[in-house]
Each structure stands twice: as structure tokens, then as C-alpha cells.
VEXGU-458464 format. One line per 8 residues: number of its first residue (from 1); their letters; for each residue x, y, z of C-alpha. Coordinates in nm, 4 decimals, decimal comma. Each point is the difference from the previous one (the first is absolute). Example, Ala and Ser with C-alpha at 12.3 -4.5 7.8 and 13.67 -1.06 7.14 Angstrom:
BEGIN
1 = as = 1,2300 -0,4500 0,7800  0,1370 0,3440 -0,0660
% end
This chain:
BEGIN
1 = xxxxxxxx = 8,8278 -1,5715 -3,2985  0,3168 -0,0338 -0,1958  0,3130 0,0253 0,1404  0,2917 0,2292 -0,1553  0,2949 -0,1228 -0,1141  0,2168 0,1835 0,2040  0,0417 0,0401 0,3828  -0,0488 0,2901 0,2123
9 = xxxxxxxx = 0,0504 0,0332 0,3612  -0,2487 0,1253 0,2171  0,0750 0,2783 0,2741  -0,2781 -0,2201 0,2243  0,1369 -0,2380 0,2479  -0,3535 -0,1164 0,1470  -0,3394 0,0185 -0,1418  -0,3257 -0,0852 0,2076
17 = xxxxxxxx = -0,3145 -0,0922 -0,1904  -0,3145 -0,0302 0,2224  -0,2120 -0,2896 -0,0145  -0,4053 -0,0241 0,0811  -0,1354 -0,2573 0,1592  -0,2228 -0,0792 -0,2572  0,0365 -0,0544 -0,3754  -0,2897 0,2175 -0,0453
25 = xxxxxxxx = -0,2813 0,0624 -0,2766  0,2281 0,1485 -0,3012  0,2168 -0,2727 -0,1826  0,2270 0,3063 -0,1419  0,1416 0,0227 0,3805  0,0968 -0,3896 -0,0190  0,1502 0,0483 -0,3468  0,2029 0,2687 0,1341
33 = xxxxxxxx = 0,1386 -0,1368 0,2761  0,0689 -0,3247 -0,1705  0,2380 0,2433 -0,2931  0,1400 0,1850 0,3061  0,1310 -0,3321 0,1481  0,1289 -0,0834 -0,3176  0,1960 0,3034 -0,0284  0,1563 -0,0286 0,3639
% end
């Protein structure tokens, strides 16, 4: 994911992302957690 150049605010104050207690079977769930980090 690239970032854009410019900054926007966000209207969100808090955001809650659930995490299992497993990694599970599908490696497209890790990947997408791991870019969702990155972005936060």
C-alpha cells in the first residue's frame, strides 16, 4: 500500500480491530493483518 502525498484527517478517534486466537489456515489473513499494522 502506498501512501499519498498529502494528509487527511480522519473523523475516527478510536478504532478496534479484533484479534483470533489463532493465526489460522489462510496466509491471506496474516498478510492482512501484518499491512493493517503497517498502516496504523
Amino acid at each position: 500500500m502506498e501512501r499519498e502525498k498529502e494528509t487527511k484527517l480522519s473523523k475516527f478517534r478510536r478504532i478496534c480491530v479484533f484479534c483470533g486466537s489463532s493465526q489460522g489456515k489462510k496466509k491471506s489473513y496474516q498478510d492482512a493483518a501484518i499491512e493493517l499494522g503497517k498502516e496504523l
